[in-house]
CHARMM-style PDB file with segment names, atoms N, HN, CA, C and O in Angstrom:
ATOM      1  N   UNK     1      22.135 202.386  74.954  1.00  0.00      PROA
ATOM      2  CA  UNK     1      21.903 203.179  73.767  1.00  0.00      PROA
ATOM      3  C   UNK     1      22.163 202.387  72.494  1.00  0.00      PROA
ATOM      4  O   UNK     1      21.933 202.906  71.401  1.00  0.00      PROA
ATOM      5  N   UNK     2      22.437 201.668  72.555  1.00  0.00      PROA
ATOM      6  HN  UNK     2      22.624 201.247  73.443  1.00  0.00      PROA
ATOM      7  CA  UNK     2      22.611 200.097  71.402  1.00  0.00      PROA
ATOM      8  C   UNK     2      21.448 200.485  70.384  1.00  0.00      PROA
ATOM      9  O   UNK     2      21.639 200.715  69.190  1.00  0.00      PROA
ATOM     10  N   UNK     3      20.463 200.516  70.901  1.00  0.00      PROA
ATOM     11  HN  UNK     3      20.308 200.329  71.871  1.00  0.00      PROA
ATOM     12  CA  UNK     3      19.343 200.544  69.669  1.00  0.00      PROA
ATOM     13  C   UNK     3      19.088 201.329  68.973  1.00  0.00      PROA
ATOM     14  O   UNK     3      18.469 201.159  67.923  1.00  0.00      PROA
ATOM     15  N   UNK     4      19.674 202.791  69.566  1.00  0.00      PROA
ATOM     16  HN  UNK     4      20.178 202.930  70.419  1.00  0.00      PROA
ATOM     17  CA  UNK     4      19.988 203.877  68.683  1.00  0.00      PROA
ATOM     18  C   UNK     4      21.288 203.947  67.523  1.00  0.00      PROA
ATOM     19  O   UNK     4      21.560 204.945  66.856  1.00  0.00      PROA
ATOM     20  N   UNK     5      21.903 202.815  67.476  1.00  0.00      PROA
ATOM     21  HN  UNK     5      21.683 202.004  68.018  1.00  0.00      PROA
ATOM     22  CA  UNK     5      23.263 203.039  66.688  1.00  0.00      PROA
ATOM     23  C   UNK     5      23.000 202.022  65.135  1.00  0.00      PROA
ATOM     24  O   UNK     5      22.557 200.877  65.041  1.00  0.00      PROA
ATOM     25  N   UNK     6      23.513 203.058  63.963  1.00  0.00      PROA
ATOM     26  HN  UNK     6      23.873 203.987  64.040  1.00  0.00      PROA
ATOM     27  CA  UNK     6      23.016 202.689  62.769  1.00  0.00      PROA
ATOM     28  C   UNK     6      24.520 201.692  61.989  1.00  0.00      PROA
ATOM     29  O   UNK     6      25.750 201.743  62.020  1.00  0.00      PROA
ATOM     30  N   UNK     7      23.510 200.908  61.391  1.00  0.00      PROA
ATOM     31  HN  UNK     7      22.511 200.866  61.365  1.00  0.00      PROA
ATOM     32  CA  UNK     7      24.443 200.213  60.195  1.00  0.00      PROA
ATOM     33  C   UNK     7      24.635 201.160  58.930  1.00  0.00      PROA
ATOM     34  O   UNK     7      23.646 201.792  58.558  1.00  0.00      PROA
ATOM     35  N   UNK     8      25.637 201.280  58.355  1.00  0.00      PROA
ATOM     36  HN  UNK     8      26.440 200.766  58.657  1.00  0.00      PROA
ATOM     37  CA  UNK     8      25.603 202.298  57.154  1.00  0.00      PROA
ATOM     38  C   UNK     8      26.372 201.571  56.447  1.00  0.00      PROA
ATOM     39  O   UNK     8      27.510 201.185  56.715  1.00  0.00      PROA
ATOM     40  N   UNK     9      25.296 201.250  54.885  1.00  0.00      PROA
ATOM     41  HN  UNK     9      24.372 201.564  54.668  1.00  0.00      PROA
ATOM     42  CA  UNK     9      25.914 200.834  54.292  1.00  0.00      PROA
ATOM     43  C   UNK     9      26.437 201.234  53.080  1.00  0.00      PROA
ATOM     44  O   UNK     9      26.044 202.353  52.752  1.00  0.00      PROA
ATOM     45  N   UNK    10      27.255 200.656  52.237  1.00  0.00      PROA
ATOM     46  HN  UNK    10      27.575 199.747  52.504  1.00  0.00      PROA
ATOM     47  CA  UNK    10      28.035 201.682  51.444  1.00  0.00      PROA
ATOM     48  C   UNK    10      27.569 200.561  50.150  1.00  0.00      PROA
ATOM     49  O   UNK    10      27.033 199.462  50.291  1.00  0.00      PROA
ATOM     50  N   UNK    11      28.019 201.329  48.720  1.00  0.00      PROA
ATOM     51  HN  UNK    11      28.455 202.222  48.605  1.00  0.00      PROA
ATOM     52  CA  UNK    11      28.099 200.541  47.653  1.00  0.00      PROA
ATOM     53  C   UNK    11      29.598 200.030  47.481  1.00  0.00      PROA
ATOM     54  O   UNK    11      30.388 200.269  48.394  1.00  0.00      PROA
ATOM     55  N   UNK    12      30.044 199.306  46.302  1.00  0.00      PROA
ATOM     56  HN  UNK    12      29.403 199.111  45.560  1.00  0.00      PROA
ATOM     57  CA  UNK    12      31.448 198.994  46.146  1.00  0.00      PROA
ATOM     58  C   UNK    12      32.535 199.871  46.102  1.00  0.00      PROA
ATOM     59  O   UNK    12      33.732 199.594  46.183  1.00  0.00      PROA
ATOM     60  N   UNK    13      31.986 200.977  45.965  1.00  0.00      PROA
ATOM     61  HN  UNK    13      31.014 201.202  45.900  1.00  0.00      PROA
ATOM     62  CA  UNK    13      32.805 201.952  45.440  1.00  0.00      PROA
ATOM     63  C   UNK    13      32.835 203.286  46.861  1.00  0.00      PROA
ATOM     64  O   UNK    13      33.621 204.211  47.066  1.00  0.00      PROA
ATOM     65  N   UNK    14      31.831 202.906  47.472  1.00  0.00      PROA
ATOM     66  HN  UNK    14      31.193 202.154  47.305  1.00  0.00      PROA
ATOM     67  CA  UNK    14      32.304 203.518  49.032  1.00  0.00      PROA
ATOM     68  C   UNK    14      31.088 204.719  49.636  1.00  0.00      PROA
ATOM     69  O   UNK    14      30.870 205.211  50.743  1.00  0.00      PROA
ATOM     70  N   UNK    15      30.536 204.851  48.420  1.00  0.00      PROA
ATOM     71  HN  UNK    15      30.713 204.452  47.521  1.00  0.00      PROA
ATOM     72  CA  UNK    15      29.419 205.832  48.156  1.00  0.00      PROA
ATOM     73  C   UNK    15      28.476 205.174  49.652  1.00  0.00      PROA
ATOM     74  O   UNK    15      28.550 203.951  49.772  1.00  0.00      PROA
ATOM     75  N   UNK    16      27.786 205.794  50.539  1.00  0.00      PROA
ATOM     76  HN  UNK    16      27.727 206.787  50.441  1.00  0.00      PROA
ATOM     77  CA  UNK    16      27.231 205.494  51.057  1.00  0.00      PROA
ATOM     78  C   UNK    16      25.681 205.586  50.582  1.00  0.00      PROA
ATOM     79  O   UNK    16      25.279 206.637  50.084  1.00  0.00      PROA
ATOM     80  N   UNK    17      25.020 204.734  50.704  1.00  0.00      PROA
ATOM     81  HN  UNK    17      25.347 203.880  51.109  1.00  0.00      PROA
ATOM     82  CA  UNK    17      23.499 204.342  50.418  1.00  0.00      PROA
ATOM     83  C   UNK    17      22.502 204.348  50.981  1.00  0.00      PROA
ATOM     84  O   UNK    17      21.454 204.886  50.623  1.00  0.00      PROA
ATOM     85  N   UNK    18      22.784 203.537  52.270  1.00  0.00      PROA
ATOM     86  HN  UNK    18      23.635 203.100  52.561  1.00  0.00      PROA
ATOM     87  CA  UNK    18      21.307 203.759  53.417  1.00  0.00      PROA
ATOM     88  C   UNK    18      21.918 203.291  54.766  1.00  0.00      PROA
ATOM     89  O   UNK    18      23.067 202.859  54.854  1.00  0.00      PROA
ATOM     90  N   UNK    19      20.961 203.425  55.926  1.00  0.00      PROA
ATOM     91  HN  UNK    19      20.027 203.776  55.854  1.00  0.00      PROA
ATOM     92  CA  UNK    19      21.060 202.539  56.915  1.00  0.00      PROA
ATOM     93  C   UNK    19      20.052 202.335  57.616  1.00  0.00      PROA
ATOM     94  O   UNK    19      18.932 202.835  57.509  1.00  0.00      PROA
ATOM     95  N   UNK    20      20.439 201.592  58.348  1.00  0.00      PROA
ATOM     96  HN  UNK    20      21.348 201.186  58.435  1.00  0.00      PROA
ATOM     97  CA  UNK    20      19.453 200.863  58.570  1.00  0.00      PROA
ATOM     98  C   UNK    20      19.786 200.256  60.570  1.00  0.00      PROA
ATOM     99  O   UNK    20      20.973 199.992  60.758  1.00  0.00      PROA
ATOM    100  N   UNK    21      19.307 200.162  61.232  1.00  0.00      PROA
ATOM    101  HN  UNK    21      18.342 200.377  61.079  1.00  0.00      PROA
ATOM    102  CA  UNK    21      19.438 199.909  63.027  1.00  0.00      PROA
ATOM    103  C   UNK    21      20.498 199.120  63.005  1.00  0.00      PROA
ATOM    104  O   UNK    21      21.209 198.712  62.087  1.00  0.00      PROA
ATOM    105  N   UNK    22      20.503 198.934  64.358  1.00  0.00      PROA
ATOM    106  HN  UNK    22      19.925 199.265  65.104  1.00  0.00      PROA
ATOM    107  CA  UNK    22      21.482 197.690  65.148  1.00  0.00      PROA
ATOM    108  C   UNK    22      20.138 196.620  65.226  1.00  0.00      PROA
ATOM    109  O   UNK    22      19.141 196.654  65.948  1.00  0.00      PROA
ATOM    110  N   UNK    23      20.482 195.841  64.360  1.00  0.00      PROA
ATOM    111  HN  UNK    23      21.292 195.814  63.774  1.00  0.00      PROA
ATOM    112  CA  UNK    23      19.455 194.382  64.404  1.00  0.00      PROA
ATOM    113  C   UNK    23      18.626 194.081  64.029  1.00  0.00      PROA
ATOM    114  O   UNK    23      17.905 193.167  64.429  1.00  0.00      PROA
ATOM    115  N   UNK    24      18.402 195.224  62.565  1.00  0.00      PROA
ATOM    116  HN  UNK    24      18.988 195.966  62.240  1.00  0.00      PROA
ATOM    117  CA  UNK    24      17.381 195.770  61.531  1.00  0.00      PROA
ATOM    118  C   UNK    24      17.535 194.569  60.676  1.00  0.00      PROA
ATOM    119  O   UNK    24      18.272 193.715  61.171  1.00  0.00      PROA
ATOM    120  N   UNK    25      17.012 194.278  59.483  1.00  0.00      PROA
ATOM    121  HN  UNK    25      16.413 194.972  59.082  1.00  0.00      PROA
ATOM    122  CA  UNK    25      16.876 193.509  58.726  1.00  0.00      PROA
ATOM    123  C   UNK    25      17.255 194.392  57.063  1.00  0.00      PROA
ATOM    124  O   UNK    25      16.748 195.427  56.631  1.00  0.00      PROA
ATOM    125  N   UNK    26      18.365 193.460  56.407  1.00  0.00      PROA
ATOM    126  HN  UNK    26      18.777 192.619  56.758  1.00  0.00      PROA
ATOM    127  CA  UNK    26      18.680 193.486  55.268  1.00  0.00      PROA
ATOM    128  C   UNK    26      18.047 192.614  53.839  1.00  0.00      PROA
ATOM    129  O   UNK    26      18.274 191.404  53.842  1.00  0.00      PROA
ATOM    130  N   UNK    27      17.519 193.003  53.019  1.00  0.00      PROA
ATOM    131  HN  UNK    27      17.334 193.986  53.016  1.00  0.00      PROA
ATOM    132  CA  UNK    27      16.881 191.995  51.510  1.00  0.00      PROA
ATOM    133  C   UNK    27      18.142 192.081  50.907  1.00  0.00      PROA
ATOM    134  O   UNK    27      18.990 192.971  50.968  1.00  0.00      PROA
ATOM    135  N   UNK    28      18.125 191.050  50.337  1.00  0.00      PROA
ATOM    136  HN  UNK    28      17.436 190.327  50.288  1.00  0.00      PROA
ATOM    137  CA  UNK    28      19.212 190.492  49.387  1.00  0.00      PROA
ATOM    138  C   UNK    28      18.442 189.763  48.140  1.00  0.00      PROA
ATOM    139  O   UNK    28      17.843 188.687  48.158  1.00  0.00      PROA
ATOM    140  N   UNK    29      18.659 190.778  46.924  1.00  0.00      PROA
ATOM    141  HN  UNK    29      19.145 191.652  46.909  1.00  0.00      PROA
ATOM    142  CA  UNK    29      18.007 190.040  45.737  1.00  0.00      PROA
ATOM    143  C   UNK    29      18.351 189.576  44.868  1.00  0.00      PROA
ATOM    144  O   UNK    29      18.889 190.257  43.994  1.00  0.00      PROA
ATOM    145  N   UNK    30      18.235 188.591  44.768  1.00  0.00      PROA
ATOM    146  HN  UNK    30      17.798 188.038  45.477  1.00  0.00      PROA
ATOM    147  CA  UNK    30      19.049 187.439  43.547  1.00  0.00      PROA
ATOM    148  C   UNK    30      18.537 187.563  42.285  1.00  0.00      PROA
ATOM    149  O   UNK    30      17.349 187.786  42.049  1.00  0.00      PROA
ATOM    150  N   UNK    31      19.704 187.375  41.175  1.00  0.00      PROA
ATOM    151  HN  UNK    31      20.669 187.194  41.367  1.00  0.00      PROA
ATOM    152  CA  UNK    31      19.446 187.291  39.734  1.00  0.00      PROA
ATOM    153  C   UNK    31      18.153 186.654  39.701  1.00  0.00      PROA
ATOM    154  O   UNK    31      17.114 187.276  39.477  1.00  0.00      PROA
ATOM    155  N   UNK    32      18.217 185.335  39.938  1.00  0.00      PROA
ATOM    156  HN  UNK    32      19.060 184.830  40.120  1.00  0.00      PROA
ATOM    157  CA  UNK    32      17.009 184.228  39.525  1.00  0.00      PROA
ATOM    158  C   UNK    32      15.266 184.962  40.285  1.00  0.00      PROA
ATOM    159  O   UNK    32      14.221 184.423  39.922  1.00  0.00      PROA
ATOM    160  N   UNK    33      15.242 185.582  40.804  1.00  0.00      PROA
ATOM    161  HN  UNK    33      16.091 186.020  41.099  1.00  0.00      PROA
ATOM    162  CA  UNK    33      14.321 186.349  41.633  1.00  0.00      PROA
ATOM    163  C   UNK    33      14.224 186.076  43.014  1.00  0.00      PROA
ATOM    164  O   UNK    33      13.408 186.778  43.611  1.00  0.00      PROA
ATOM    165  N   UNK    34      15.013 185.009  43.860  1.00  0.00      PROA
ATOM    166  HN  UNK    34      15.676 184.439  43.375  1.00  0.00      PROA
ATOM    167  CA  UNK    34      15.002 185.055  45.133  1.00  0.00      PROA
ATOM    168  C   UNK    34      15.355 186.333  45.768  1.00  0.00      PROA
ATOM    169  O   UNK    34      16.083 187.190  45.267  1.00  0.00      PROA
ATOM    170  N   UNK    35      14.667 186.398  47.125  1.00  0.00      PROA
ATOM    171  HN  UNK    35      14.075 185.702  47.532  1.00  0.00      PROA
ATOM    172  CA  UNK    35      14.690 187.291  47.655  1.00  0.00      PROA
ATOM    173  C   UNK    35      15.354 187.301  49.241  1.00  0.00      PROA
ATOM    174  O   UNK    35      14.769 188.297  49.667  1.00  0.00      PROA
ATOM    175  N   UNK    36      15.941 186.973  50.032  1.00  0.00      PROA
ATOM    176  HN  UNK    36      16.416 186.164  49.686  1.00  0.00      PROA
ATOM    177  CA  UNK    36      16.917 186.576  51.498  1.00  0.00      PROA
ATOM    178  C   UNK    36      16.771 187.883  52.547  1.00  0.00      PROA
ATOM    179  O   UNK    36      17.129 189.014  52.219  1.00  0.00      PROA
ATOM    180  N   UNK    37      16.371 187.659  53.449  1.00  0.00      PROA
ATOM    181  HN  UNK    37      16.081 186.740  53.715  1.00  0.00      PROA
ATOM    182  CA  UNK    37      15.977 188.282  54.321  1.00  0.00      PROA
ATOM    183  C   UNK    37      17.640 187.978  55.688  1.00  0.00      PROA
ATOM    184  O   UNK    37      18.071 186.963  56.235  1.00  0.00      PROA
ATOM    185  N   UNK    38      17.988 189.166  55.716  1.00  0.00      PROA
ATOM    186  HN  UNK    38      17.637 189.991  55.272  1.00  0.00      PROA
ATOM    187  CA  UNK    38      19.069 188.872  56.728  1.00  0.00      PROA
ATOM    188  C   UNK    38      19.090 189.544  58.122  1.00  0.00      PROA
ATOM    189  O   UNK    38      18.811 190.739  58.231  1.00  0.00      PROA
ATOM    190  N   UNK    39      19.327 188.996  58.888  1.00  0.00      PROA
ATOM    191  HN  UNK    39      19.553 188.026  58.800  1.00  0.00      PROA
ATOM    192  CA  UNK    39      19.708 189.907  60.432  1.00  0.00      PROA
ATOM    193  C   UNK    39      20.735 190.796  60.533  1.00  0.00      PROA
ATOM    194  O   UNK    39      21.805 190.278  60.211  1.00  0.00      PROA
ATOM    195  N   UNK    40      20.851 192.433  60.999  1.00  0.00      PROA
ATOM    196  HN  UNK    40      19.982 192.854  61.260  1.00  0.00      PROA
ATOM    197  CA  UNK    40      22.264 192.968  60.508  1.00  0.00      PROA
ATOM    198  C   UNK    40      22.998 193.242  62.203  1.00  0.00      PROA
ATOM    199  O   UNK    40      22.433 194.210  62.713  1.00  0.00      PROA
ATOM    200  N   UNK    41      23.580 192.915  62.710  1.00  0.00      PROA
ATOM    201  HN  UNK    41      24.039 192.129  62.296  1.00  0.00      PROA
ATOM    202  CA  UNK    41      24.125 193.247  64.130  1.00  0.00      PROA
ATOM    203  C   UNK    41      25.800 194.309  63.932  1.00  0.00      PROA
ATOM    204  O   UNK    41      26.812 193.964  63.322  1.00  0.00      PROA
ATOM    205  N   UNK    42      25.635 195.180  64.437  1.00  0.00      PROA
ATOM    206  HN  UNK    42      24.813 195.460  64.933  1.00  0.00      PROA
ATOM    207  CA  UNK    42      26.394 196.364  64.307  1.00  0.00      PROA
ATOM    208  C   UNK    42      27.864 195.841  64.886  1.00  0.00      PROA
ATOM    209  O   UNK    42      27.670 195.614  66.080  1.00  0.00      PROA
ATOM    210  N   UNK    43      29.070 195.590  64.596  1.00  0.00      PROA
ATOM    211  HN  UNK    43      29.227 195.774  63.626  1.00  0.00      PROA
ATOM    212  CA  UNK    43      30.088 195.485  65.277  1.00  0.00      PROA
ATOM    213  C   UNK    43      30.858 196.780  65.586  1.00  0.00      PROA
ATOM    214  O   UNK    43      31.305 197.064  66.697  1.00  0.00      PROA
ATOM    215  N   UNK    44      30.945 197.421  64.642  1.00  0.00      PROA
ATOM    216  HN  UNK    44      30.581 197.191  63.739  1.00  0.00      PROA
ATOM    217  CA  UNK    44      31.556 198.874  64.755  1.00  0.00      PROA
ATOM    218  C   UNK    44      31.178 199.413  63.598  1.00  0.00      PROA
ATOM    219  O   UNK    44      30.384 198.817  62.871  1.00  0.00      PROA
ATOM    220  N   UNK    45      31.848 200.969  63.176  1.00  0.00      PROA
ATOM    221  HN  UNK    45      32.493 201.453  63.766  1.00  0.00      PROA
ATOM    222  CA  UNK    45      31.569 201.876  62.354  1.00  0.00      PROA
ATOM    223  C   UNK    45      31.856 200.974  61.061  1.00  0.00      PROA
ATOM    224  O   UNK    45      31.865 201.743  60.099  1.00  0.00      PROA
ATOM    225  N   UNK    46      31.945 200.484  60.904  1.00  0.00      PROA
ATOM    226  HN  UNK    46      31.938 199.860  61.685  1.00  0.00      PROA
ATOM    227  CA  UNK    46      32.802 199.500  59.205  1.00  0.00      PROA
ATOM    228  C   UNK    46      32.313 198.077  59.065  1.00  0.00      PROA
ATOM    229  O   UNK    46      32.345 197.583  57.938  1.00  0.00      PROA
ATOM    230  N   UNK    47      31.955 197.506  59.874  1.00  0.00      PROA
ATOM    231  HN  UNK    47      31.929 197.907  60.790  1.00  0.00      PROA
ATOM    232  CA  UNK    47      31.812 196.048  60.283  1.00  0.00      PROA
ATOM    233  C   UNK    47      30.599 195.732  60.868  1.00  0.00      PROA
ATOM    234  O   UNK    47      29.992 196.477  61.638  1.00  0.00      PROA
ATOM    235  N   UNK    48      30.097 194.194  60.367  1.00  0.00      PROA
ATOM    236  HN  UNK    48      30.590 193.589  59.742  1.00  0.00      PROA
ATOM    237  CA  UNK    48      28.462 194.215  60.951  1.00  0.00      PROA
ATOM    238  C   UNK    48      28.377 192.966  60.733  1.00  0.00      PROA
ATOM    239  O   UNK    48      29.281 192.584  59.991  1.00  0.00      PROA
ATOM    240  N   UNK    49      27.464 191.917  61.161  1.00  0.00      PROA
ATOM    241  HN  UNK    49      26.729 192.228  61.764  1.00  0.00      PROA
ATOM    242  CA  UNK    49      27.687 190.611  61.101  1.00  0.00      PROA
ATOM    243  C   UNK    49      26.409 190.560  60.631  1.00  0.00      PROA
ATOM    244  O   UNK    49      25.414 191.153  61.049  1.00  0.00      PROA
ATOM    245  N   UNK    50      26.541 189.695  59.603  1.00  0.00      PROA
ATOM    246  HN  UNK    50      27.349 189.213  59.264  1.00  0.00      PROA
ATOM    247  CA  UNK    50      25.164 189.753  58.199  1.00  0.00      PROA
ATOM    248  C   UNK    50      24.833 188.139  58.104  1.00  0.00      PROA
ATOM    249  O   UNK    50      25.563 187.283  57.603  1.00  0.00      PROA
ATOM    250  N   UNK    51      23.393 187.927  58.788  1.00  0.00      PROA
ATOM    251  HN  UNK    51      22.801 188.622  59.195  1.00  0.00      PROA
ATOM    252  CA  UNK    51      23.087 186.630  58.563  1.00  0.00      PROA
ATOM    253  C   UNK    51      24.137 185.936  59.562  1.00  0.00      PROA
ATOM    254  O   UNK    51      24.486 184.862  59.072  1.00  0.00      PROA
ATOM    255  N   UNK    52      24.627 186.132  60.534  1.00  0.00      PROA
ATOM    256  HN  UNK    52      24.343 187.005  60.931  1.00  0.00      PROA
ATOM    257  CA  UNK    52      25.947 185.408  61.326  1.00  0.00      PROA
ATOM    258  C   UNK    52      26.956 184.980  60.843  1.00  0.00      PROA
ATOM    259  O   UNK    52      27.473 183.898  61.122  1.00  0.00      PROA
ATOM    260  N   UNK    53      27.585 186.267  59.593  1.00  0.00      PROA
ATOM    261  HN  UNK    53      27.165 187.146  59.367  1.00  0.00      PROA
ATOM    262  CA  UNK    53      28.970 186.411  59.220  1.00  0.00      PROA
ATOM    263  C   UNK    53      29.594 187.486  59.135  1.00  0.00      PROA
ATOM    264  O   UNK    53      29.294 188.105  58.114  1.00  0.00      PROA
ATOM    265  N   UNK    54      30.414 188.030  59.838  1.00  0.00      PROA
ATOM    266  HN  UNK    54      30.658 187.527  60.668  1.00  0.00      PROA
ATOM    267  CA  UNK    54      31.227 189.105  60.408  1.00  0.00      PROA
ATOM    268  C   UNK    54      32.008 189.298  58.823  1.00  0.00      PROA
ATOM    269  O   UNK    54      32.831 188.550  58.296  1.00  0.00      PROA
ATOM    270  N   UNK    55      31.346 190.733  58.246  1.00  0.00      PROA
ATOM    271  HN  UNK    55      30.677 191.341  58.675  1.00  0.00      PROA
ATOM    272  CA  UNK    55      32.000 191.488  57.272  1.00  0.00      PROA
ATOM    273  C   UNK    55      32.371 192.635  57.596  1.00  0.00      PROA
ATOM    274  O   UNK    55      31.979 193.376  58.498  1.00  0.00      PROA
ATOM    275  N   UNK    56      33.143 192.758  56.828  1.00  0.00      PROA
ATOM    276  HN  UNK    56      33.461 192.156  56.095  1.00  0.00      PROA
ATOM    277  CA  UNK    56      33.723 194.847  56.696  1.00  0.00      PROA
ATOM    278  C   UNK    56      32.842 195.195  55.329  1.00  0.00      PROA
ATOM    279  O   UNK    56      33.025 194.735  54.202  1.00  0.00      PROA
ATOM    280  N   UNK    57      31.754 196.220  55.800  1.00  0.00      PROA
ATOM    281  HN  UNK    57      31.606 196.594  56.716  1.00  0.00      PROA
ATOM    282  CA  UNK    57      30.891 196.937  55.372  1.00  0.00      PROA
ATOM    283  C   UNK    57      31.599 196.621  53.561  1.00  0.00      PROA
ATOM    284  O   UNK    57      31.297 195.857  52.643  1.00  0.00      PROA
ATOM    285  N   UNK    58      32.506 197.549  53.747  1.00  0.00      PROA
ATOM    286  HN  UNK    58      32.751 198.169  54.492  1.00  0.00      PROA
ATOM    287  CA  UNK    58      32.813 197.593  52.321  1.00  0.00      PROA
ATOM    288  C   UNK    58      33.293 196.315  51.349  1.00  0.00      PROA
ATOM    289  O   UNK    58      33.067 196.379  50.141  1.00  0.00      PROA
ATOM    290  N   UNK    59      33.899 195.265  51.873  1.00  0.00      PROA
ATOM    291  HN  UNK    59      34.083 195.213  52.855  1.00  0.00      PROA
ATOM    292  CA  UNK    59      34.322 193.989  51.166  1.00  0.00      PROA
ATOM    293  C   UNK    59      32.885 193.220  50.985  1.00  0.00      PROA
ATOM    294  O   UNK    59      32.737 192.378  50.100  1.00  0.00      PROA
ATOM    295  N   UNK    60      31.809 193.588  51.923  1.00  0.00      PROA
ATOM    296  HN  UNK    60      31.930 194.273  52.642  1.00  0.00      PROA
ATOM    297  CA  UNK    60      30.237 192.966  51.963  1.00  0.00      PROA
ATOM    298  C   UNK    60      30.010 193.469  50.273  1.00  0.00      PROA
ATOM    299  O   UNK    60      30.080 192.687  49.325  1.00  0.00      PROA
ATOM    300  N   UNK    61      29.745 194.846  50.170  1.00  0.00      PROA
ATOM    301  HN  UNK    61      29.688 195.481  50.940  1.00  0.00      PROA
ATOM    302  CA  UNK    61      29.425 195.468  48.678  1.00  0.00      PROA
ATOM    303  C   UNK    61      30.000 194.706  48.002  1.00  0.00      PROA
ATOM    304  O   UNK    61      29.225 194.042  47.313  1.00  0.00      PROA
ATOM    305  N   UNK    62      31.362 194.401  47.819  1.00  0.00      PROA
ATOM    306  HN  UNK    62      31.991 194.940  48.379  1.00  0.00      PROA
ATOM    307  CA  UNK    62      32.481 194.314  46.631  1.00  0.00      PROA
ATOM    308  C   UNK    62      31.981 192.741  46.336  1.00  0.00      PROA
ATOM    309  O   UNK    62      31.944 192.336  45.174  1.00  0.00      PROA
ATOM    310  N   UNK    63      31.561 191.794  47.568  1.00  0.00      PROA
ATOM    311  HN  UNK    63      31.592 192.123  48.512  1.00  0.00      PROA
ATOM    312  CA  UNK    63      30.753 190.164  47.366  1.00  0.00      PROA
ATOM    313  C   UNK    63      29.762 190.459  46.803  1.00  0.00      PROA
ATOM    314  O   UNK    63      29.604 189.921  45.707  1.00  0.00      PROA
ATOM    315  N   UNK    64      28.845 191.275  47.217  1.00  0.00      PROA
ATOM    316  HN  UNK    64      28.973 191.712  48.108  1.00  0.00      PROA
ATOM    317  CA  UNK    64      27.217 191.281  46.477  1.00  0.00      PROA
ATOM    318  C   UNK    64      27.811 191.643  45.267  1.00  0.00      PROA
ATOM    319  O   UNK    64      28.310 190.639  44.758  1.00  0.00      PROA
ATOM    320  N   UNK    65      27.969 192.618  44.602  1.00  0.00      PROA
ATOM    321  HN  UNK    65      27.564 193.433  45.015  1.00  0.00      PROA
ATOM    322  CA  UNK    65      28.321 193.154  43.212  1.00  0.00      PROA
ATOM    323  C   UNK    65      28.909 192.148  42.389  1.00  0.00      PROA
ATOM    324  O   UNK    65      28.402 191.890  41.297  1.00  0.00      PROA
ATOM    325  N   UNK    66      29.878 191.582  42.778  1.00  0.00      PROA
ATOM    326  HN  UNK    66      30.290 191.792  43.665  1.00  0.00      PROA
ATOM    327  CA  UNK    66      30.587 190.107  42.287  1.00  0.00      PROA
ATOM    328  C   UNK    66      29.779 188.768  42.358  1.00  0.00      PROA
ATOM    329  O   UNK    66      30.193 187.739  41.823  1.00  0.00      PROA
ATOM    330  N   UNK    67      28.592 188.844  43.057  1.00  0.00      PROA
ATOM    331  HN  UNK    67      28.256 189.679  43.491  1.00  0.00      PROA
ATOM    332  CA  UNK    67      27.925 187.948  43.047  1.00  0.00      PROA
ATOM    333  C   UNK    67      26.432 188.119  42.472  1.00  0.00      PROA
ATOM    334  O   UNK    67      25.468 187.377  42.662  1.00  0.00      PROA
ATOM    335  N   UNK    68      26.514 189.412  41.647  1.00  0.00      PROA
ATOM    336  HN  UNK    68      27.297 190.015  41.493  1.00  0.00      PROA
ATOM    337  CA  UNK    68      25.459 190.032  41.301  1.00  0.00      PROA
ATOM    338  C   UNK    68      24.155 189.951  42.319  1.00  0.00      PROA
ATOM    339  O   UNK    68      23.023 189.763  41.874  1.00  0.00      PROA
ATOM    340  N   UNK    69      24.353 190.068  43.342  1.00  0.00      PROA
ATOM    341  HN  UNK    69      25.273 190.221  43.703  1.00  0.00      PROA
ATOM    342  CA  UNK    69      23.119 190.638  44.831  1.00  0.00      PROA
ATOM    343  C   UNK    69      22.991 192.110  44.924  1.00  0.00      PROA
ATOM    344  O   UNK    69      23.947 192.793  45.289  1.00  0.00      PROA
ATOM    345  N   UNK    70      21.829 192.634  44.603  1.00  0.00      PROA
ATOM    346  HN  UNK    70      21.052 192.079  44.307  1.00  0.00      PROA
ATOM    347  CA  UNK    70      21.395 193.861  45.496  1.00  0.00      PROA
ATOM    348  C   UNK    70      20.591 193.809  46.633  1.00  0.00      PROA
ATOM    349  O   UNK    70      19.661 193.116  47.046  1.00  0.00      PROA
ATOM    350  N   UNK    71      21.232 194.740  46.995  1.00  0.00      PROA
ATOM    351  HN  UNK    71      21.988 195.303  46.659  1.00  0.00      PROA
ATOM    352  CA  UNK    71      20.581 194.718  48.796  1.00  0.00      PROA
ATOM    353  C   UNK    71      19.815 195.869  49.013  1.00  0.00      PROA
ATOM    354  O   UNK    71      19.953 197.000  48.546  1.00  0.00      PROA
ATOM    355  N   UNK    72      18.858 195.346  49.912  1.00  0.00      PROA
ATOM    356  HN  UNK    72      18.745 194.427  50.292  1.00  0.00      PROA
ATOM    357  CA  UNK    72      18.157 197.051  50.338  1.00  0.00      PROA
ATOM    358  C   UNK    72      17.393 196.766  52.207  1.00  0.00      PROA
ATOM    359  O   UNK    72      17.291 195.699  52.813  1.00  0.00      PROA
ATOM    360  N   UNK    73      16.958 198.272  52.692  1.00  0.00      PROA
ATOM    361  HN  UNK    73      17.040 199.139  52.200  1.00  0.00      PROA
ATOM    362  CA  UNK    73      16.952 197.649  53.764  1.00  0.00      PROA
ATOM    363  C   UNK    73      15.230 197.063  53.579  1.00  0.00      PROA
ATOM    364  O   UNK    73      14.459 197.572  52.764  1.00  0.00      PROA
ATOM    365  N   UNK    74      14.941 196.194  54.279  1.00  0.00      PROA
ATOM    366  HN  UNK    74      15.566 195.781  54.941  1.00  0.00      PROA
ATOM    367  CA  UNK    74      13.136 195.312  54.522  1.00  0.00      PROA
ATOM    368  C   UNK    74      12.978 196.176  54.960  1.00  0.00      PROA
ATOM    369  OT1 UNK    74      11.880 196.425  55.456  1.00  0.00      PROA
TER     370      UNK     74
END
């Protein structure tokens, strides 16, 4: 049942936003106009390994925002 279980992601502030599968694909859009296409693999309810780096959902937001990245799902 793996493929039925969702990534949910939150903004910095905890608000939840969207989700998106177990192994769905994340955009990441940069100031300069790049655009990053990421792999999202579900670790648990909070945690998800983005591009093959194991974050907690919410410290992920608090990097993009600080790094001025918005994300949405592809």
């Amino acid at each position: 049942m793996n493929g039925s279980q969702q990534i949910c992601f939150t903004d910095s502030a905890g608000k939840t936003l969207f989700s998106i599968p177990d192994n769905g694909l994340l955009c990441l859009f940069y100031g300069n106009g790049d655009r990053h296409f990421a792999v999202c693999h579900r670790l648990d309810d909070t945690h998800a390994k983005i591009d093959g780096v194991n974050y907690s959902l919410p410290d992920f937001a608090k990097r993009m925002k600080h790094n001025q990245i918005s994300f949405a799902p592809a």
